[in-house]
N, C-alpha and C positions, 0 to 999 in steps of 0.2 A: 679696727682694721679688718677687711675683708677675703679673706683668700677661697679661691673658686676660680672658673673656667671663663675666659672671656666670652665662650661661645656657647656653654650651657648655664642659663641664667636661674635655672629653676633649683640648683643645689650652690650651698658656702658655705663656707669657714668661718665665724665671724670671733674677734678677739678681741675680750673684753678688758683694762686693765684697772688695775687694784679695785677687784671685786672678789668675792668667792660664791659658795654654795649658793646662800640666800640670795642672792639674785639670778644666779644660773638655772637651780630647780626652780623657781616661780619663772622663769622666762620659759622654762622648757614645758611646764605643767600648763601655761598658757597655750603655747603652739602646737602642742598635742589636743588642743581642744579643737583648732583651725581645720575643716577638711580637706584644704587644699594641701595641710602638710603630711608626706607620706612617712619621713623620719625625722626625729630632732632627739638628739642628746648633748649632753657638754663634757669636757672633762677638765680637770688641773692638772698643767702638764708637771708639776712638780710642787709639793707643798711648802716651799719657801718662797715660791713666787705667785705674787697676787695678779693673777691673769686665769679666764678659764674660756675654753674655748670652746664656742656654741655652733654644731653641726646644722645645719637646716635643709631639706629635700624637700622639692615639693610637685605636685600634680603636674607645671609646667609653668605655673604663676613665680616670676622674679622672687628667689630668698633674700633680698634685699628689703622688699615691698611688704612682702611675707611678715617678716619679724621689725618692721616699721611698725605695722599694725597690730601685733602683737601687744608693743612695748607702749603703745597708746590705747589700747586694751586696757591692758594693765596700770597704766598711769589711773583712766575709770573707776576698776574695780578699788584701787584704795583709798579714792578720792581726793590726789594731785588736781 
């Protein structure tokens, strides 16, 4: 799920569910690599619940397209 600005496309919310750490740090250690991303962190909004949520900012490039390519990056590097 996405939450963010209909009108500023380059920053979102994106919410992962039953996932935790180990995907959220490898997705964010990913798009800290990207130069077009200015911020990206995650958090879990509560530890009994399997959801964590991934901020993303970027240059002006869509955070949708952003962490698309990211996650196909990533898919790459561990040989999915």
């Amino acid at each position: 799920m996405e939450h963010g600005s209909f009108t500023d496309n380059s920053a979102a919310t994106f919410s992962l569910t039953d996932e935790d750490h180990t995907i959220a740090n490898t997705v964010r250690f990913t798009l800290n690599q990207d130069q077009m991303v200015t911020f990206c962190g995650y958090s879990i909004p509560h530890p009994s619940e399997a959801r964590v949520n991934i901020r993303v900012q970027t240059t002006g490039d869509p955070a949708r397209e952003v962490l698309k390519d990211a996650c196909q990056n990533l898919m790459l590097m561990v040989g999915m």
